[in-house]
C-alpha positions in Angstrom: 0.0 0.0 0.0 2.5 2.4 0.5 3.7 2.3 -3.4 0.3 3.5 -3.9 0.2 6.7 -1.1 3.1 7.6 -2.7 1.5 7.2 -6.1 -1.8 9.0 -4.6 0.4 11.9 -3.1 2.5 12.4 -5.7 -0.4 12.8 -8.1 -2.6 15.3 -5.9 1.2 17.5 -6.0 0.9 17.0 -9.6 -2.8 18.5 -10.4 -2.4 21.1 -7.7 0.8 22.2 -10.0 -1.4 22.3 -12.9 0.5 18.9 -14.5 -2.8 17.1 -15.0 -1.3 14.4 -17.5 1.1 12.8 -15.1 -1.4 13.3 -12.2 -4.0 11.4 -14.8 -1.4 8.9 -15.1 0.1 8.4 -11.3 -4.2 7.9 -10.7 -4.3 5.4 -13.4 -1.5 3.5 -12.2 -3.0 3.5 -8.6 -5.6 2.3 -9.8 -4.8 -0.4 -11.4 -3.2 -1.3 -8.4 -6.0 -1.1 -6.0 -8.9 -2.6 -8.5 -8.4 -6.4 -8.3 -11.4 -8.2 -6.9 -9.7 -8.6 -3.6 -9.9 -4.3 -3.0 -13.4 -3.6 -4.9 -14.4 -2.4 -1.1 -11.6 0.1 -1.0 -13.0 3.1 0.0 -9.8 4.9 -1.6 -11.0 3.8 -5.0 -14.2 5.7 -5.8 -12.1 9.3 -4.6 -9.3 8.2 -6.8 -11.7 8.1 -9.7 -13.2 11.5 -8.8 -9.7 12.9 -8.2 -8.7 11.1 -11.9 -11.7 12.5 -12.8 -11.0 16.3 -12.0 -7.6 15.9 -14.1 -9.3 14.9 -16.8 -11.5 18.0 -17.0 -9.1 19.9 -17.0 -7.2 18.9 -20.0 -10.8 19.4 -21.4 -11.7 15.1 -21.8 -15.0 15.8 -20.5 -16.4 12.4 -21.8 -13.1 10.5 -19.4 -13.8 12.8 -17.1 -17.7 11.8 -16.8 -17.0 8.3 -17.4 -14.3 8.7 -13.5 -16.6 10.4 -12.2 -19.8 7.7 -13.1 -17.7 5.1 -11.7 -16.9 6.9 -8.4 -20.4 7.3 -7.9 -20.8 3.3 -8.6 -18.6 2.4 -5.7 -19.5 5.4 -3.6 -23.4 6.6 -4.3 -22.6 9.1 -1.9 -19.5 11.0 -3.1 -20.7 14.1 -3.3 -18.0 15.9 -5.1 -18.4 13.5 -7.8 -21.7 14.6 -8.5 -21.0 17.8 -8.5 -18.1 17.3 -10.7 -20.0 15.5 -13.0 -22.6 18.3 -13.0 -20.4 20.9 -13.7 -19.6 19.2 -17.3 -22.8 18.7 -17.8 -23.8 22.4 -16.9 -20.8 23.4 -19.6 -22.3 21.4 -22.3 -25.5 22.8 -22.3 -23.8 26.1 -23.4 -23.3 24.9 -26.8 -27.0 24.3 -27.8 -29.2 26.8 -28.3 -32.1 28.0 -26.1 -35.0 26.3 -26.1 -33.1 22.9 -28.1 -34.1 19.6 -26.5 -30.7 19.0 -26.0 -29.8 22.1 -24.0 -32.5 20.8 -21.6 -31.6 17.5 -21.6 -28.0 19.0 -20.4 -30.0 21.1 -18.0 -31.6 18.7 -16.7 -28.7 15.9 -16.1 -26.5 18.6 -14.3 -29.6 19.2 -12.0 -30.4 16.2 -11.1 -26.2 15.9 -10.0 -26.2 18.7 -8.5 -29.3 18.3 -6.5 -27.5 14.3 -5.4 -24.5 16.6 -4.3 -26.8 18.9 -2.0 -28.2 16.0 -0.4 -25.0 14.5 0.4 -23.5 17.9 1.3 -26.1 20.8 1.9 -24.1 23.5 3.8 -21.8 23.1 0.3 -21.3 26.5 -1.0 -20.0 25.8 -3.9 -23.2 23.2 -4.7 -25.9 25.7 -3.7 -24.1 28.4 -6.1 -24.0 25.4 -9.2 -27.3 24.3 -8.1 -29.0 28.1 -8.0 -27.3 28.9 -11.6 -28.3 25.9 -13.1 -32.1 26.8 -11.6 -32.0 29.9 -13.5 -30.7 28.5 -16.6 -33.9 26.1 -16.5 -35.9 29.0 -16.1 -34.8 31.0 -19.2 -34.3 27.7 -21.1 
């Protein structure tokens, strides 16, 4: 295990320099490391995949990114930040339809639903209320 904390810390140094390939990577190979049958009740796992996740949005692979943070939520229904995460991209796609498209409020409506889960799971969330209360209004002019 302590191949992988180093693994873990040395990729959290990595995004928080802004290095989000080699973070994506260190993630990926801690993964792989912690996902055999034996350590699917790892509770590091489904943060890992959040974390993987967040390095992946920002080198702008929102469909990886989605796909982290999905499986996060798998393992851990009640990771908040991984809903949140997750809503975020989806909140950013809708931008690129036009109003009133069924596809804007399809994106609307997916990054509501997320960000409602991630108010449930943390509702003194500043952050969440703020995503949650734009997306509202975004519904409302949709």
């Amino acid at each position: 295990m302590a191949c992988v904390d180093d693994m873990v810390r040395e990729a959290r140094v990595c995004c928080y320099e802004g290095r989000y390939r080699q973070a994506e990577r260190l993630y990926s190979q801690a993964l792989a490391t912690l996902t055999p049958p034996q350590d699917t009740q790892n509770a590091l796992i489904p943060q890992l995949y959040n974390e993987r996740g967040v390095c992946r949005y920002k080198q702008v692979y929102f469909d990886d990114a989605v796909e982290d943070y999905s499986q996060a939520l798998k393992l851990d229904p009640s990771l908040a930040a991984a809903y949140y995460n997750r809503a975020t991209i989806y909140y950013r796609l809708f931008a690129a339809y036009p109003k009133g498209s069924h596809e804007r409020e399809d994106w609307v409506l997916k990054a509501m639903r997320d960000f409602q889960e991630a108010l449930r799971y943390d509702p003194d969330n500043t952050e969440f209320k703020e995503g949650w209360q734009s997306c509202r209004n975004e519904m409302e002019t949709a």
